[in-house]
C-alpha positions in Angstrom: 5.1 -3.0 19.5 8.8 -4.8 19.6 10.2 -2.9 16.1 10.1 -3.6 12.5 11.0 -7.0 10.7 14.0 -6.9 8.2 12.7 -7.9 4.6 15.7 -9.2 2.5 13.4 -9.2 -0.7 10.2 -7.6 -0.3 8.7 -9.4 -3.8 8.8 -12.7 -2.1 7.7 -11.5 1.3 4.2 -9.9 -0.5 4.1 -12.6 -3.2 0.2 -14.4 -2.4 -3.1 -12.9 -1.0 -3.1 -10.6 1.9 -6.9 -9.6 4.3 -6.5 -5.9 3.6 -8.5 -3.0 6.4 -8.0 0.6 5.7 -9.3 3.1 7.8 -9.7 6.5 6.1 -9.6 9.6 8.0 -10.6 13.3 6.9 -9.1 15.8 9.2 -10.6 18.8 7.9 -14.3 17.6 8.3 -13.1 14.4 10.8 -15.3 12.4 8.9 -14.3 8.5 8.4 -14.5 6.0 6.1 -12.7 2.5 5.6 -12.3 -0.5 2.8 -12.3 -4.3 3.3 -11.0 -6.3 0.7 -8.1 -8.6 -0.1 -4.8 -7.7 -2.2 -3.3 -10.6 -4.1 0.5 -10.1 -5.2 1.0 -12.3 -7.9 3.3 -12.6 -10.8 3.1 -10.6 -13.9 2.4 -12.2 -17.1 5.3 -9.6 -18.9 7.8 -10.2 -16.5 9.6 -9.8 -13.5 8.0 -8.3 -10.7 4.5 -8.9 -9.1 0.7 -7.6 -10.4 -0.8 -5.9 -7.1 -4.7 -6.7 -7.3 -6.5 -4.9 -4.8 -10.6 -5.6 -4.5 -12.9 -5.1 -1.7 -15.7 -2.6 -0.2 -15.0 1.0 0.5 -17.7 2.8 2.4 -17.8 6.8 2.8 -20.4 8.8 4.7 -22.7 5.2 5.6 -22.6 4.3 2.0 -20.3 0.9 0.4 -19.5 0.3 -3.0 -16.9 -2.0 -4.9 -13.9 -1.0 -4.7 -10.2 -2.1 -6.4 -7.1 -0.9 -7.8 -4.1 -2.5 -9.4 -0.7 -1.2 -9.1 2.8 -2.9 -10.6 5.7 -3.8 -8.0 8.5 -4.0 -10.4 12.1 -5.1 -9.9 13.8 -2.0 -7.7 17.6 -0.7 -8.4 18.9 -2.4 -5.5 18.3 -6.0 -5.0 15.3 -7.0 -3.0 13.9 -3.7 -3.4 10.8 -2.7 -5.4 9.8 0.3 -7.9 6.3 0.6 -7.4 4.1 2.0 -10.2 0.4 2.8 -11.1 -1.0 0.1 -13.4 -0.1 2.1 -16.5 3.2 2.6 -16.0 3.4 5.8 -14.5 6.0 6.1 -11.3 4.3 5.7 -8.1 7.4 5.5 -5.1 10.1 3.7 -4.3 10.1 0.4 -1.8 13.0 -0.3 0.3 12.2 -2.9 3.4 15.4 -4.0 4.5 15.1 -2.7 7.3 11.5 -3.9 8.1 10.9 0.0 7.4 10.3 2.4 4.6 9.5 6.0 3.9 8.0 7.4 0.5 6.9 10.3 -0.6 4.5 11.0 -4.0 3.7 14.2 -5.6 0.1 14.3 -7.7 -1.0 17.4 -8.9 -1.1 19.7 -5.9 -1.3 16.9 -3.4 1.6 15.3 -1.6 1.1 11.7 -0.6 3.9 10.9 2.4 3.9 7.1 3.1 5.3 5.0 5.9 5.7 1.2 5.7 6.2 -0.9 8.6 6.8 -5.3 8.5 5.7 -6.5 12.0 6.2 -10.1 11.0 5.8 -12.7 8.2 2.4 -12.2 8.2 1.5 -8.8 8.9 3.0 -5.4 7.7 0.9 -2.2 7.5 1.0 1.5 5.9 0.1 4.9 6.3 -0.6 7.9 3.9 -1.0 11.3 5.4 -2.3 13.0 1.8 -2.3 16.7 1.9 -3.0 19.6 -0.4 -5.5 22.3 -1.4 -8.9 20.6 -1.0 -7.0 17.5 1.0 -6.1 16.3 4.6 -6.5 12.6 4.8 -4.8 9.7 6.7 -5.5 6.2 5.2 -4.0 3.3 7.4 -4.0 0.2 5.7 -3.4 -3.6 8.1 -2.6 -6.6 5.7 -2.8 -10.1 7.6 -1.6 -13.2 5.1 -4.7 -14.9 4.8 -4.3 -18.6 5.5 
């Protein structure tokens, strides 16, 4: 892979609808699991900033359900940067992608969620979590392809 793609505003570069494949990885039991879906970035109705709509299938030990979330990418302190929180509010991290790459970290409870974000061109960026803690040791790696 040839390096990260600088993002001067990373609201415009996720504004629309994104194919979305996570592969989830337990590696305490190695068990894996994945979702398929789509995540639309679109423009909040309250202002600034972009409604993350995430919907799809997750499946877990051979069985699928429905799956979504929606999280709020929000205006960041620095222009063309992004405070991203959890639908109601509530901080989530920080997103910086400037430099085509970003690091975040999120305490919940007694679990730490360490993120790395990574822009590999104008259509195709991915993430990783590593989430550890007490009953936790995942690795969820998330491809999103702008869907045409």
């Amino acid at each position: 892979m040839g390096g990260f793609r600088p993002v001067a505003d990373v609201l415009e570069y996720l504004a629309g609808e994104w194919e979305a494949e996570r592969g989830v990885r337990d590696l305490g039991s190695g068990e894996e699991g994945g979702f398929t879906g789509t995540t639309v970035f679109r423009p909040r109705e309250e202002g600034a900033g972009l409604l993350h709509l995430e919907s799809g299938s997750f499946t877990w030990r051979g069985v699928a359900r429905p799956a979504s979330r929606t999280l709020l990418f929000l205006p960041g302190p620095v222009p063309g940067t992004a405070d991203v929180r959890f639908s109601d509010g509530r901080p989530f991290h920080g997103l910086d992608l400037t430099t085509g790459h970003h690091l975040a970290e999120h305490p919940c409870a007694a679990d730490l969620y360490r993120g790395e974000f990574c822009v590999l061109d104008a259509d195709h960026w991915h993430t990783v979590w590593r989430v550890g803690g007490p009953a936790k040791d995942l690795v969820l790696t998330t491809r999103y392809a702008r869907a045409r």
